[in-house]
C-alpha positions as CSV (number, residue, x, y, z in Angstrom):
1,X,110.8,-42.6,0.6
2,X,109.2,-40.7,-2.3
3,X,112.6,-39.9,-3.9
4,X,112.5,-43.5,-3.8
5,X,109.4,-44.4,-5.4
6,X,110.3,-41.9,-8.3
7,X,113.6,-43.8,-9.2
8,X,111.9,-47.1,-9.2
9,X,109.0,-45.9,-11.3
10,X,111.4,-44.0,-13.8
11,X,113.3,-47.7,-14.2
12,X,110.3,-49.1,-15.2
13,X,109.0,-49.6,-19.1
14,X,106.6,-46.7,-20.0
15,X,103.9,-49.4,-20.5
16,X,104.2,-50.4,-16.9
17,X,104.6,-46.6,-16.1
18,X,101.1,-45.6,-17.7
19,X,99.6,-49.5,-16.0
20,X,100.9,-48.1,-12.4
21,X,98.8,-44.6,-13.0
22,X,95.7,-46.4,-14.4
23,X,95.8,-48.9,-11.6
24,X,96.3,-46.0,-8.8
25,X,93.7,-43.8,-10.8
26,X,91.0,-46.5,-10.8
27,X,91.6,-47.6,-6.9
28,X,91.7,-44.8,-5.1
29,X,87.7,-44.4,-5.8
30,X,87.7,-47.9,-4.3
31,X,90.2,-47.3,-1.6
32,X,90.1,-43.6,-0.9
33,X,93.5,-43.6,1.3
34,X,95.2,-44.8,-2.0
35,X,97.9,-42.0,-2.6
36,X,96.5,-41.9,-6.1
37,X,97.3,-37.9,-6.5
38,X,101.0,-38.0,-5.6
39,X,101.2,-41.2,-7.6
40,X,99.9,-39.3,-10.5
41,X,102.5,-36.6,-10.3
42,X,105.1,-38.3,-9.7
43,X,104.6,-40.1,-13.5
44,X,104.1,-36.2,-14.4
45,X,107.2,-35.6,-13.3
46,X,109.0,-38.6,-15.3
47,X,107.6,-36.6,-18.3
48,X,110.6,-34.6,-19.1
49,X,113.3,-37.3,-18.7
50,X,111.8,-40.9,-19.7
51,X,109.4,-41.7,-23.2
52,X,106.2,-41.0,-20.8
53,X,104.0,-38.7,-22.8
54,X,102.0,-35.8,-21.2
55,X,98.6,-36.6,-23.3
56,X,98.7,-40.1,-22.4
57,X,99.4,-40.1,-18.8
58,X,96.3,-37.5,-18.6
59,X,93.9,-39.6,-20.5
60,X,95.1,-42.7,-18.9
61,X,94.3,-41.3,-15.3
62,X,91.3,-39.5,-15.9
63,X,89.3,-43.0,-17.7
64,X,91.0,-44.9,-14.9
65,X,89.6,-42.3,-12.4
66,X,85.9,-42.8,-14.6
67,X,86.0,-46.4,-14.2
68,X,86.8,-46.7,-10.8
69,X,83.9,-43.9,-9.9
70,X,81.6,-46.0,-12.3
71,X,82.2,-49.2,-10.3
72,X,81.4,-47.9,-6.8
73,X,78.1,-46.2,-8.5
74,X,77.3,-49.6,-9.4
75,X,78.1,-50.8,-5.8
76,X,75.6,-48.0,-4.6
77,X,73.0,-48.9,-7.2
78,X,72.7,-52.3,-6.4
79,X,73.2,-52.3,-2.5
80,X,70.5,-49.1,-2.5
81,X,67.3,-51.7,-2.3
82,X,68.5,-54.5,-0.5
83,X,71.1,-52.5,1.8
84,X,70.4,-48.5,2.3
85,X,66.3,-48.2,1.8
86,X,65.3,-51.5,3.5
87,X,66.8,-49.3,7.0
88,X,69.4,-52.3,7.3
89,X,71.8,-49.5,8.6
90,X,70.7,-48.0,11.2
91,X,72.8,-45.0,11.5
92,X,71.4,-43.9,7.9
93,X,67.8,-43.0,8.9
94,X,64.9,-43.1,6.0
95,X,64.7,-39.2,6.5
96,X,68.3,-38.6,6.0
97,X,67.9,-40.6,2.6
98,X,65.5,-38.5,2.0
99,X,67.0,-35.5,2.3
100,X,70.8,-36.6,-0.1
101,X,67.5,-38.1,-2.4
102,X,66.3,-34.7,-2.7
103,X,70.0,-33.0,-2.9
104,X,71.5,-35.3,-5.9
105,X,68.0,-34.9,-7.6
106,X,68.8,-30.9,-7.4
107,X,72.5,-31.2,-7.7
108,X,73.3,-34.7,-8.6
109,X,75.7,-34.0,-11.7
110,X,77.1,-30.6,-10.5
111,X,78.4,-32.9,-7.3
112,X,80.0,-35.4,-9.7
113,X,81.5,-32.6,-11.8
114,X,82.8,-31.5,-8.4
115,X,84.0,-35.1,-6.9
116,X,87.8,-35.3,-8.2
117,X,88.1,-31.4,-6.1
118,X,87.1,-33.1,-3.2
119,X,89.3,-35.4,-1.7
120,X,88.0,-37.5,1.3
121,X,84.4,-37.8,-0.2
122,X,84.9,-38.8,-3.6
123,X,84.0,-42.7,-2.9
124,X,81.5,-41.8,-0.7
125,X,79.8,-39.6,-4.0
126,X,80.0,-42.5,-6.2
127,X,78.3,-44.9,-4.3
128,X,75.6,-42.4,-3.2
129,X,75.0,-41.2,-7.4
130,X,74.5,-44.9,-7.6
131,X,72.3,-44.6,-4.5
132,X,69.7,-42.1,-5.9
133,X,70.1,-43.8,-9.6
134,X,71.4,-40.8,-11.6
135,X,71.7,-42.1,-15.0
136,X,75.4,-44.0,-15.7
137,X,76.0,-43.0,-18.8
138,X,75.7,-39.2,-17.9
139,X,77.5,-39.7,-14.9
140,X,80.4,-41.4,-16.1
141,X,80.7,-38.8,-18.6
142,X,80.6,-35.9,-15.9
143,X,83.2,-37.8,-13.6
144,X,85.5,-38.0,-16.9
145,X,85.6,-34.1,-17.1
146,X,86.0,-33.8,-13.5
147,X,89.1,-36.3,-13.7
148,X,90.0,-34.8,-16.6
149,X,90.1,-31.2,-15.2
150,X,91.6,-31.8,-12.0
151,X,94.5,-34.1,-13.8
152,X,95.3,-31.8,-16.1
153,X,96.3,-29.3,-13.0
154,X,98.6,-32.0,-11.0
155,X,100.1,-33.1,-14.2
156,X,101.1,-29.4,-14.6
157,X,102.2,-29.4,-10.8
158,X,104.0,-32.5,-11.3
159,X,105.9,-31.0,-14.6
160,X,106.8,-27.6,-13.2
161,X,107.9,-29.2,-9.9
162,X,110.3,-31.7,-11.5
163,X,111.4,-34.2,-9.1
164,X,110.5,-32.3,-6.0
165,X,108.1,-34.6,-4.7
166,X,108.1,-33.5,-1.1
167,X,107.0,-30.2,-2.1
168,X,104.4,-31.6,-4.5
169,X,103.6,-33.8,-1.4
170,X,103.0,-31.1,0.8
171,X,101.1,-28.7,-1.5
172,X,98.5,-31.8,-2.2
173,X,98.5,-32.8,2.0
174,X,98.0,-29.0,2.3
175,X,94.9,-28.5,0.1
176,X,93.1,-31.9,1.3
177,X,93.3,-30.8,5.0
178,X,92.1,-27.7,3.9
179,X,88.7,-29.7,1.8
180,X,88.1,-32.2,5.1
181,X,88.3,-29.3,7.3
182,X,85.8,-27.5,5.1
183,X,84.1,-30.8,4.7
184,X,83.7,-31.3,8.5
185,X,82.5,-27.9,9.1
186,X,79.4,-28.1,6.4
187,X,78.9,-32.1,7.8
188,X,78.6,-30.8,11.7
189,X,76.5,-27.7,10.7
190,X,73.7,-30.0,8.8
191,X,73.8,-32.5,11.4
192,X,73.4,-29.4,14.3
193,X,70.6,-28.2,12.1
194,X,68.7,-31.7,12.0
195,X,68.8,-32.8,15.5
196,X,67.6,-29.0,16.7
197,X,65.0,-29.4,14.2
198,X,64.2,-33.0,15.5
199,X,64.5,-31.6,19.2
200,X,61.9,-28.9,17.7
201,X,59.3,-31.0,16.4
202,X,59.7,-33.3,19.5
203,X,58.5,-30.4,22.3
């Protein structure tokens, strides 16, 4: 199937080749099972045999990975009054706003720098550093880097790799399981540590 894709991609004009990464790039912060990573890659490895350019194809992901992180911080900023602190949700409690208030006011820009490393959450960390209103110009800038870092290292997968896109498929399957798993762990521990606190204040 991937072999696939590759060939059809490598037909393709390079304008529609570097369209296809922007337009995976921007969506996936929109629609996180997007297989935005492998996508990316897979143009990487087009570099050696087709007119597709390594410094494009990295600047092209990385603003299309910006702009889609910008446009679900906008969704976050502007559903934060009317959705989110109004307690329309009820399985986000006041406190627990609260609390990720407090945490992106600590570490608000660090977590952005760190979104594109952690695949899974990175919708979720846009719409919340629209939640807690970090400043959009700052952010976008910080998610650029972070897109711009973490391309740069599946580019150079995708180009040392070649064509191998099961293996490139496996390495990136690999590492997400690895980030949930990691991911779940830290999730479960804070949410133990809240309702035994809650239990706590309760007796």
């Amino acid at each position: 199937m991937i072999e696939e894709i590759i060939a059809y991609i490598s037909s393709l004009d390079p304008a529609w080749i570097y369209f296809i990464l922007f337009f995976f790039a921007f969506i996936e912060n929109v629609f996180p099972p997007s297989p935005s990573d492998v996508v990316v890659v897979i143009g990487a490895s087009l570099i050696a045999t087709t007119s597709v350019s390594f410094i494009p194809v990295l600047f092209i992901t990385s603003i299309g990975s910006a702009l889609g992180f910008i446009l679900m911080y906008y969704v976050g900023y502007f559903l934060s009054e009317k959705v989110l602190r109004t307690g329309k949700l009820k399985f986000i409690s006041k406190d627990a706003l609260h609390k990720t208030d407090e945490w992106f006011s600590k570490y608000g820009y660090w977590i952005v720098l760190a979104n594109r490393f952690l695949p899974g959450t990175r919708s979720v960390i846009s719409f919340f550093a629209g939640v807690h209103e970090l400043n959009v110009w700052k952010t976008f800038v910080y998610a650029l880097i972070s897109a711009f870092l973490w391309n740069t290292l599946i580019i150079f997968m995708g180009m040392q790799l070649g064509r191998n896109a099961q293996l490139i498929d496996y390495y990136l399957t690999t590492y997400s399981h690895i980030v949930y798993a990691l991911t779940a762990v830290v999730i479960l521990y804070f949410a133990v540590k809240y309702f035994l606190n809650k239990r706590k204040a309760q007796s």
